[in-house]
Every structure is written in structure tokens, then in C-alpha cells.
N, C-alpha and C positions, 0 to 999 in steps of 0.2 A: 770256589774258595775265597773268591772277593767278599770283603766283609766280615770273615770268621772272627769271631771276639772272645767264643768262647767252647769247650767243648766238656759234656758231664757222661761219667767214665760210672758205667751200671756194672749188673752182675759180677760183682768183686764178690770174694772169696779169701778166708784167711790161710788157704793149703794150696789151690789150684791156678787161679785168675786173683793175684795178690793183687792189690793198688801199682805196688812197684813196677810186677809185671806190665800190665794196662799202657802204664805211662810210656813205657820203653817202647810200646806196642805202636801206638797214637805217635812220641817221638817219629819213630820210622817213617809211618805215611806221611807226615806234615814233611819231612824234609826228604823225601822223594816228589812230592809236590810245588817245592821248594816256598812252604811258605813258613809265613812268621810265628811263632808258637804262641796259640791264643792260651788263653785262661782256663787251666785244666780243674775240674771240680769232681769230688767226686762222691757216689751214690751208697753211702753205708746204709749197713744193715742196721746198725745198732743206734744209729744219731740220726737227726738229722743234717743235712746237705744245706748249702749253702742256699740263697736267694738270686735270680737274676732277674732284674729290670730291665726287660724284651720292648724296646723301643720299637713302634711301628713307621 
């Protein structure tokens, strides 16, 4: 989890696997992990998704 900066939330759905839901989902693990809540992005069907600059 060292490191995490950012996390992108796929297979969303507008009835089943809402965005909202996802995030409460992701919420949960990150803080039973107890880490810091990275940058959640997430994978539409309809738009495009954001861009991330993957530093090596």
C-alpha cells in the first residue's frame, strides 16, 4: 500500500455497481488497511476517464 496515489474504479453500472457504491466499497478496504485515501478516478462508460502521469 506504500505509494498508493491513486486508484480507477471500472465496471460501474448505472442500476447495479453505481460509482457511489464502488467508492463506499474501496472507502472500506483503504481504511481497514488504515491508509490514506488516494485519488479515486473513475471508468465511465459513456466519457472519457481522467488521465494519470505513471512516474517510473
Amino acid at each position: 500500500w506504500d505509494g498508493l496515489e491513486a486508484v480507477f474504479l471500472a465496471h460501474l453500472s448505472e442500476t447495479n455497481n453505481t460509482p457511489e457504491h464502488a467508492r463506499r466499497a474501496v472507502d472500506a478496504v483503504l481504511a481497514n488497511q488504515n491508509v490514506c485515501r488516494p485519488q479515486l478516478n473513475f471508468g465511465w462508460q459513456d466519457r472519457p476517464s481522467v488521465c494519470l502521469n505513471i512516474d517510473s
